[in-house]
C-alpha positions as CSV (number, residue, x, y, z in Angstrom):
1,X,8.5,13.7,11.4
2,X,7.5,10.4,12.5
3,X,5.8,10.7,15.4
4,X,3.7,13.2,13.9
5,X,2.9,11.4,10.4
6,X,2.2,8.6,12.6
7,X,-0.6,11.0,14.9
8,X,-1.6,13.0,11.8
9,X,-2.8,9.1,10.1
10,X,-4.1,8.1,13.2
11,X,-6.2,10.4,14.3
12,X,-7.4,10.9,10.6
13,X,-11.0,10.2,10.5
14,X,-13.3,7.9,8.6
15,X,-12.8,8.3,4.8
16,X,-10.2,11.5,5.1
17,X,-8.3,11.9,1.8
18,X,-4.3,12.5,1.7
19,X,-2.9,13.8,-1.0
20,X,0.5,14.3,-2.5
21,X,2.0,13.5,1.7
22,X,5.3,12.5,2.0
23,X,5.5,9.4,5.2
24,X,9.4,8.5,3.8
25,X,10.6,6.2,6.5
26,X,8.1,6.7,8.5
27,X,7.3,4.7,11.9
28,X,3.5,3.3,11.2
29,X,4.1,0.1,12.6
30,X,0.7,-1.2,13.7
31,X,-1.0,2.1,13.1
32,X,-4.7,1.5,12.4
33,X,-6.4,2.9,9.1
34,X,-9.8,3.6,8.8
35,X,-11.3,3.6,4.8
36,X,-8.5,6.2,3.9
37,X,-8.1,7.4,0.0
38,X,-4.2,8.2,-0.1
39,X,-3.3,9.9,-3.7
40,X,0.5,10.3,-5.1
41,X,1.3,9.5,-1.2
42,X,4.8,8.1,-0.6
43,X,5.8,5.7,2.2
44,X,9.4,4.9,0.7
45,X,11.1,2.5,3.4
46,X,8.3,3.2,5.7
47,X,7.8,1.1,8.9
48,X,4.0,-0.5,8.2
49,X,4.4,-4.1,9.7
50,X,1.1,-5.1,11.7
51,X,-0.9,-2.1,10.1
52,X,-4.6,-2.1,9.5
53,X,-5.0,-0.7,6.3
54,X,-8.6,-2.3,5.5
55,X,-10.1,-1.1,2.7
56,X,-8.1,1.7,2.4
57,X,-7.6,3.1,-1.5
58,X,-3.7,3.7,-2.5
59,X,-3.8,6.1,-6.1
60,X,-0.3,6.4,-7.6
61,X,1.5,6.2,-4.3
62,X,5.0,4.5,-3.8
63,X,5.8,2.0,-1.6
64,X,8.7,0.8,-2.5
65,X,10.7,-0.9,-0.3
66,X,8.1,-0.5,2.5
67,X,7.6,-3.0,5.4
68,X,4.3,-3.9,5.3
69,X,4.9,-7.5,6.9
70,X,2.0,-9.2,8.7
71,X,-0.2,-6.0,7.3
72,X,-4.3,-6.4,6.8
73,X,-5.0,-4.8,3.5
74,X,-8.3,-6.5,3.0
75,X,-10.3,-5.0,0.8
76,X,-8.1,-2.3,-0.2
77,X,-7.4,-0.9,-3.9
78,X,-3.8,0.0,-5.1
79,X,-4.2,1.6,-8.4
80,X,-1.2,2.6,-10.5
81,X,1.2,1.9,-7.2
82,X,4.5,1.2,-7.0
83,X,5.3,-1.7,-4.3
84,X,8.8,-2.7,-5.9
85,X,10.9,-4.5,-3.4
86,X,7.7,-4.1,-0.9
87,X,8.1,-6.6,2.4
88,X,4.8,-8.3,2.3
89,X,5.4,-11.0,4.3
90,X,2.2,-12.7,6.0
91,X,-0.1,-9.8,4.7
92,X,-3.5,-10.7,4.7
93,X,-4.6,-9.3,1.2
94,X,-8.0,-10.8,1.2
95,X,-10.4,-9.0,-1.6
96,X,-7.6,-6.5,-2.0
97,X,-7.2,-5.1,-6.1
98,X,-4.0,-3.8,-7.5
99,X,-4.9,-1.9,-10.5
100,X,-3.6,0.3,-13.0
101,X,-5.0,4.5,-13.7
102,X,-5.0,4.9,-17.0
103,X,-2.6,7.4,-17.7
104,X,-1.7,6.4,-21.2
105,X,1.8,4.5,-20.6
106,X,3.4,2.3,-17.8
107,X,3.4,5.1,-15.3
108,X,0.0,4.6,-14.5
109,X,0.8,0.7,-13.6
110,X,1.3,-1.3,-10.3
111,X,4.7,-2.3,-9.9
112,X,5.6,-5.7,-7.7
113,X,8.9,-6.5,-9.0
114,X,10.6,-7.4,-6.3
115,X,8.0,-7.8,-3.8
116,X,8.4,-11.0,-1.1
117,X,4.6,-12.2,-1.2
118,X,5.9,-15.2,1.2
119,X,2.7,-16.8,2.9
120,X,0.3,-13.9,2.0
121,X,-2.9,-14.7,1.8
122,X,-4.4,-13.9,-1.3
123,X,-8.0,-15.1,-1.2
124,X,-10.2,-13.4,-4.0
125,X,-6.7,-10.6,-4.6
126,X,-7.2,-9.4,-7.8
127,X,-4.3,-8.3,-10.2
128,X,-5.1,-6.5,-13.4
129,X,-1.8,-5.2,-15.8
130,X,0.6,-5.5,-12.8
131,X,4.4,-5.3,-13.2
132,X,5.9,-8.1,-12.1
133,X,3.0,-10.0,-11.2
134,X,3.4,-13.1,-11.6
135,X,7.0,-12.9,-10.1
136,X,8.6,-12.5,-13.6
């Protein structure tokens, strides 16, 4: 399963939209993202240190627990995502927005309890009706 969520991502072109995919424990260490929209996507305990994930858009997907340590997410939009206990370490979150959807109660909120935010750089990050944001 790994090897070929990690080939199906990768090879994914510019803009190409995953829905409702399941990368559980996947290996996507250092895998490179290109402007992918990712909706109700989970990536539970999934591998993601040194991705690119640049300006990629994450819609209700959970990364709980994920590795994303040392990750580029510049630019990118987590809406209504759940990043509780989330590894992310050294990530360079420039510009990056975590959001809510507006589905009418919490579901529909970004989650960080938990996260480890440790030397991320958070240069012009954005955080509007996040869980746990500040570290509560």
């Amino acid at each position: 399963m790994t090897t070929v969520a990690r080939t199906r991502l990768a090879s994914a072109r510019y803009g190409a939209e995953f829905t409702e995919e399941n990368f559980d424990t996947a290996d996507l260490a250092s895998v490179s993202l290109d402007h992918l929209r990712l909706t109700r996507c989970s990536f539970l305990g999934a591998d993601l240190r040194h991705a690119t994930l640049d300006n990629c858009s994450f819609k209700l997907c959970n990364l709980r627990g994920a590795s994303l340590r040392g990750a580029s997410l510049r630019f990118a939009n987590l809406a209504g995502c759940d990043l509780g206990g989330a590894d992310l370490r050294d990530c360079d979150l420039t510009g990056a927005r975590f959001g809510f959807v507006n589905t009418g109660d919490d579901t529909g909120l970004s989650n960080l309890a938990g996260a480890d935010l440790t030397g991320a750089r958070l240069s012009d990050t954005t955080f509007e009706r996040v869980l746990g944001w500040p570290a509560e």
